[in-house]
C-alpha positions, 0 to 999 in steps of 0.5 A: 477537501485539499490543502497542505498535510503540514502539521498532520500526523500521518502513519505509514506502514511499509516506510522503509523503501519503495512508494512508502518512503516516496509517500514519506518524503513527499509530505515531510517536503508539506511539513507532516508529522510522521511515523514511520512504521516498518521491519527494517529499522535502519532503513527506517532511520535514513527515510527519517533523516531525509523527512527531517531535512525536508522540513517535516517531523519524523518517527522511527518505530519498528512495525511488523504490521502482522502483529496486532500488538506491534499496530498497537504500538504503533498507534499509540507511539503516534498519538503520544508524539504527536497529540492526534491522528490524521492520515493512516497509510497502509502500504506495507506489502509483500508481492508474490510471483509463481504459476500456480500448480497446486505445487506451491507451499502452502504457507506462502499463501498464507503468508501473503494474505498475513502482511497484505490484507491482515497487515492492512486490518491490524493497522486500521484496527489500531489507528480509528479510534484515532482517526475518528476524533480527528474525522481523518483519512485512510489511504490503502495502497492496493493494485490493479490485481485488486480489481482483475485476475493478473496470472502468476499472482494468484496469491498477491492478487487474492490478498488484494481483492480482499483489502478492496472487500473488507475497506470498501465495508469499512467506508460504509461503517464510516460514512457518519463519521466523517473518515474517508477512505481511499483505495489506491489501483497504481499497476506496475512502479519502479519500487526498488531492489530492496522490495520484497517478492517470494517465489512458490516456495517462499524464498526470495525473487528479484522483485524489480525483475518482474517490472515493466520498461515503462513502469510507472516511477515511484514517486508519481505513484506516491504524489497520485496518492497523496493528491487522492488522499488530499481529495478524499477520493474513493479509489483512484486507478493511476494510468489513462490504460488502466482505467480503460482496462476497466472498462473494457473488463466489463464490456469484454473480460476475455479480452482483458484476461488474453491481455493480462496473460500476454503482459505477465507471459514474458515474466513468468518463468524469471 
């Protein structure tokens, strides 16, 4: 199941920064075809630019991935561009970061789980009839938060832990298909200033604050999600620790639940 994405038409949900333009650029660098889905169009346009200079095809098609409609649209652009669908990527995302008090608005719940989770299913819902003529592949870009409680997220890691329940059921619908799908676990990336994060009421928190020293950089996180979708893998947690945090959650999960609490600490007043 490797070799090169070239002439693959791949979408890509959250393209305008961060992973999603890293995934981006990666495969215009293979010679994908690409759509690039996203609110911000302008940001759109310069991560076209450069995957056309890369070698691949790129286009720009404003995406607000809460609207089933805008997905849709999407889709449909996609198929009649480029003749087919090849690889849907959900990585459109909203991260969210608050102790949770019963004070929070209650629309940021609300609002994250609309861009996270159903974001991710408007998307899958408008690409499958595509991707199942082509027995294609949907990469999900989710998190460690998806598989363990991560304190002062409650809200992002509810609406990851739902991507992990409703594609871990879809890839059981699909085994006769012949369309894989792959969750991807990275833990902390270097994403960028420009990612969007909200605090308890809503409004806007320096997301990149909230990331570790020793962060994974985006770009490794784009190239270990193309390799595990390049292997049609099932799900694929990124860093030798993380993996051995998963192991010891079924072995110890206090442990696990003291470290999480030690390692969100420093951030959770920022």
């Amino acid at each position: 199941m490797s070799g090169s994405f070239a002439d693959h038409a791949i979408i890509i949900t959250g393209a305008s920064d961060g992973i999603g333009a890293e995934i981006a650029r990666q495969l215009a660098d293979e010679g994908a075809w690409l759509a690039l889905g996203a609110r911000r169009g302008h940001e759109l346009d310069l991560v076209a630019q450069d995957c056309i200079a890369r070698g691949g095809r790129a286009l720009v098609i404003p995406t607000d991935v809460t609207d089933r409609t805008q997905c849709d649209h999407l889709a449909a652009r996609t198929l009649e561009s480029y003749g087919k669908i090849d690889v849907l990527i959900c990585n459109a995302g909203l991260r969210a970061h608050f102790a949770f008090d019963g004070k929070a608005d209650p629309a940021v719940f609300d609002r994250v789980m609309r861009v996270n989770y159903l974001g991710a299913v408007n998307s899958a819902g408008a690409a499958l009839p595509g991707l199942r003529q082509s027995r294609g592949r949907v990469g999900v870009m989710s998190s460690l938060a998806g598989k363990t409680g991560v304190p002062y997220r409650t809200a992002y890691a509810a609406s990851k832990h739902a991507l992990h329940g409703f594609f871990d059921s879809l890839r059981i619908e699909l085994a006769d298909s012949g369309v894989s799908v792959t969750l991807v676990c990275p833990g902390f990336v270097h994403t960028g200033p420009r990612v969007e994060a909200i605090g308890a009421d809503g409004e806007p928190i320096d997301a990149e604050a909230l990331v570790r020293p020793d962060a994974m950089p985006a770009a490794a996180c784009a190239r270990g999600t193309i390799d595990a979708l390049r292997r049609r893998r099932r799900e694929v947690v990124m860093t030798p620790n993380s993996r051995l945090m998963q192991v010891m959650k079924a072995l110890a999960p206090s442990l696990v639940d003291r470290r999480a609490e030690r390692t969100m600490r420093r951030t959770a007043h920022s």
